[in-house]
C-alpha positions in Angstrom: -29.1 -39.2 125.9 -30.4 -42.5 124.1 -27.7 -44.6 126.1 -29.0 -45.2 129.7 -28.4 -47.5 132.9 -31.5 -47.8 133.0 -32.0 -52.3 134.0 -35.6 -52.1 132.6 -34.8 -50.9 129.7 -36.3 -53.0 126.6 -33.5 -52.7 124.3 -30.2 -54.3 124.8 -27.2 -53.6 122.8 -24.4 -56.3 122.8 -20.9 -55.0 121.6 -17.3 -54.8 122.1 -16.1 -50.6 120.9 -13.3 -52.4 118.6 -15.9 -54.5 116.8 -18.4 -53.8 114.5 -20.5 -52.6 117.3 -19.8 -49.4 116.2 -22.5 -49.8 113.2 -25.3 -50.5 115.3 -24.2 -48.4 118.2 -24.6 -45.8 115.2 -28.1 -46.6 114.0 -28.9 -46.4 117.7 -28.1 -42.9 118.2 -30.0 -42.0 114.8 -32.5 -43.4 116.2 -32.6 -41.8 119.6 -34.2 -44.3 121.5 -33.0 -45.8 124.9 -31.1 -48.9 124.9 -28.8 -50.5 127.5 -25.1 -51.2 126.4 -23.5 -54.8 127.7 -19.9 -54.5 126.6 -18.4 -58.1 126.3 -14.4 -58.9 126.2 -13.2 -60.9 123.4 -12.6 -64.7 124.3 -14.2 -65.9 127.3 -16.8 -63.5 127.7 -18.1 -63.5 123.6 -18.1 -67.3 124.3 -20.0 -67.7 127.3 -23.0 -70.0 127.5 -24.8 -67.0 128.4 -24.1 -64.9 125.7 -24.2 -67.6 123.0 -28.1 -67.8 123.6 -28.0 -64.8 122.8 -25.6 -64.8 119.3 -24.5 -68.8 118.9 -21.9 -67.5 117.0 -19.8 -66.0 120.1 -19.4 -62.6 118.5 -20.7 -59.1 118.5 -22.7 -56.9 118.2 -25.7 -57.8 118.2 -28.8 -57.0 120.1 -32.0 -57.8 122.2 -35.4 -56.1 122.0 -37.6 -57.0 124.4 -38.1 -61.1 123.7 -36.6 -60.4 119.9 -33.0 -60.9 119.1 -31.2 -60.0 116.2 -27.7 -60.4 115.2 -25.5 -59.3 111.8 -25.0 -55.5 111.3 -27.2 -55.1 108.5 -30.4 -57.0 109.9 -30.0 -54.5 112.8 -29.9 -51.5 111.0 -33.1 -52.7 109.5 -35.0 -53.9 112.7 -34.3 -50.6 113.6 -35.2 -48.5 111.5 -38.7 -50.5 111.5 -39.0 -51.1 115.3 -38.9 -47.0 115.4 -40.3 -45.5 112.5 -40.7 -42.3 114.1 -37.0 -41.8 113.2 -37.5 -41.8 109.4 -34.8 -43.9 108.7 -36.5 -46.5 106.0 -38.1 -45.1 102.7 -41.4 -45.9 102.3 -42.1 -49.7 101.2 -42.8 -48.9 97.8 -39.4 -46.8 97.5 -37.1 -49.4 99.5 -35.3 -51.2 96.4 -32.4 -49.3 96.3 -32.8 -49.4 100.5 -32.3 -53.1 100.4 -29.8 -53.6 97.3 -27.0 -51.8 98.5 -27.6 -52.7 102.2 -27.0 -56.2 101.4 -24.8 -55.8 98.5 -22.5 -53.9 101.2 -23.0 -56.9 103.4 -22.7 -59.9 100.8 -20.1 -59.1 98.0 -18.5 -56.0 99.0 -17.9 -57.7 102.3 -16.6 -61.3 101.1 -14.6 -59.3 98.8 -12.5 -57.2 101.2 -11.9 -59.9 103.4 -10.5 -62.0 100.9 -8.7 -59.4 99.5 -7.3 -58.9 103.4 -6.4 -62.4 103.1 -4.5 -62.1 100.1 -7.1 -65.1 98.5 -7.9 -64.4 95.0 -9.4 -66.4 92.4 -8.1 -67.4 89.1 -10.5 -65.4 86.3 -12.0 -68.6 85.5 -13.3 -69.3 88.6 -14.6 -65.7 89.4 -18.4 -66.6 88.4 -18.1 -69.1 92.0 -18.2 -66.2 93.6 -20.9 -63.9 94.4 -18.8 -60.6 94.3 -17.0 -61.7 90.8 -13.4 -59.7 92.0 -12.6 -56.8 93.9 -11.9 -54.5 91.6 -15.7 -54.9 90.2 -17.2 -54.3 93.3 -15.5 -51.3 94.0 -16.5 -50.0 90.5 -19.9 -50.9 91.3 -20.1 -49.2 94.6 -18.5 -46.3 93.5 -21.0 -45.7 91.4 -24.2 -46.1 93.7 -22.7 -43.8 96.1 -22.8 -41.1 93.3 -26.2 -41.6 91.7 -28.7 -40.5 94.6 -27.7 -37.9 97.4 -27.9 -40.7 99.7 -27.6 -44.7 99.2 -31.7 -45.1 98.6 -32.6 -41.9 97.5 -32.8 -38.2 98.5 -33.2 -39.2 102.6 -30.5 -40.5 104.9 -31.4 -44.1 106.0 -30.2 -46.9 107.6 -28.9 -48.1 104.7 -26.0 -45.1 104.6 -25.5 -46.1 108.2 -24.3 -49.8 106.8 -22.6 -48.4 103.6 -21.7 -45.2 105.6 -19.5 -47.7 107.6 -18.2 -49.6 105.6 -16.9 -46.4 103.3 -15.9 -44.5 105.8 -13.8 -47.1 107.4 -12.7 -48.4 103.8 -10.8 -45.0 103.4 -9.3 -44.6 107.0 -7.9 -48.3 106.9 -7.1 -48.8 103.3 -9.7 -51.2 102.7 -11.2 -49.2 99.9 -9.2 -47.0 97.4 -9.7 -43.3 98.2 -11.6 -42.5 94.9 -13.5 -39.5 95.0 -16.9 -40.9 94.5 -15.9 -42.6 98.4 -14.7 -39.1 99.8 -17.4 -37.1 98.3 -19.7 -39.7 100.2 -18.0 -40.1 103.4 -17.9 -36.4 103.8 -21.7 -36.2 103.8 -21.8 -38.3 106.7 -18.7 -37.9 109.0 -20.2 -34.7 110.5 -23.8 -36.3 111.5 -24.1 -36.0 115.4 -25.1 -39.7 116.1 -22.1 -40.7 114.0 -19.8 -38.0 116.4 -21.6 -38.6 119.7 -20.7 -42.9 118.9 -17.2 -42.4 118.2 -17.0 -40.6 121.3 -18.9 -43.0 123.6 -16.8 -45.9 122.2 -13.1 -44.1 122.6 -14.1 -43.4 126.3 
């Protein structure tokens, strides 16, 4: 069991289990290593002086490895999967383009694009080239594709880069915040099963 009580431990995970904790809480379990879990409320406790050393941002997750911190979902994922490389969950340097492309093409446009899209803020089609994801409807057509063209995200390996776009699919489809096309579906399904993806969705219901 990677998640211990354990007050020596050298990793610490920050997170709240209706946040996007549940990413790195994820790319934990892949990785199988120990880490210490500090669950923070929203409001006072995200907003502490204490925990903005930590994240001056006041939100979660985000976490601390021994005197390293690191927030934002996809710069975890990435630590990660270097700070442990005897989980094989980066491609080799020379094979990480695709590796870091869609992991922060999931985290830049396709990101800015659903939230706005949440917000009901769209841009006239003159003004699209301000932004960096164009429009929604491009980005999904973009994505979809990716997700199709390799087994997995950056190749023929599950990385942490199908952790990120994992979650971001995966959740697209159960909260209607991606269109259930079958190139998602087809995607989601290869991952929904994995038993670090199961075992986190049951640590953060209890």
């Amino acid at each position: 069991m990677s998640l211990t009580e354990n007050p020596d431990c050298p990793l610490i995970f920050y997170t709240n289990p209706l946040s996007r904790g549940q990413i790195v809480r994820w790319m934990l379990e892949e990785t199988g290593v120990d880490y210490r879990q500090q669950l923070l409320d929203y409001g006072e406790a995200m907003k502490s002086p204490e925990y903005t050393q930590i994240n001056p941002m006041g939100k979660v997750p985000a976490i601390k490895h021994k005197d390293k911190v690191v927030t934002e979902c996809a710069a975890i994922c990435a630590y990660l999967a270097d700070a442990f490389p005897e989980a094989n969950l980066a491609p080799a340097l020379a094979d990480r383009a695709d590796y870091y492309r869609w992991l922060f093409f999931t985290s830049g446009p396709l990101e800015a694009a659903i939230t706005n899209r949440n917000l009901q803020v769209e841009a006239p089609a003159e003004k699209e080239r301000m932004l960096g994801y164009g429009n929604y409807n491009l980005v999904v057509d973009v994505l979809a594709k990716a997700v199709v063209k390799q087994p997995y995200i950056a190749g023929n390996q599950f990385s942490a880069a199908d952790v990120y776009v994992g979650s971001q699919v995966i959740w697209g489809l159960e909260f209607g915040t991606l269109p259930k096309r079958p190139e998602f579906e087809d995607y989601a399904a290869k991952l929904i099963s994995r038993p670090a993806l199961l075992k986190t969705r049951s640590i953060d219901a209890a």
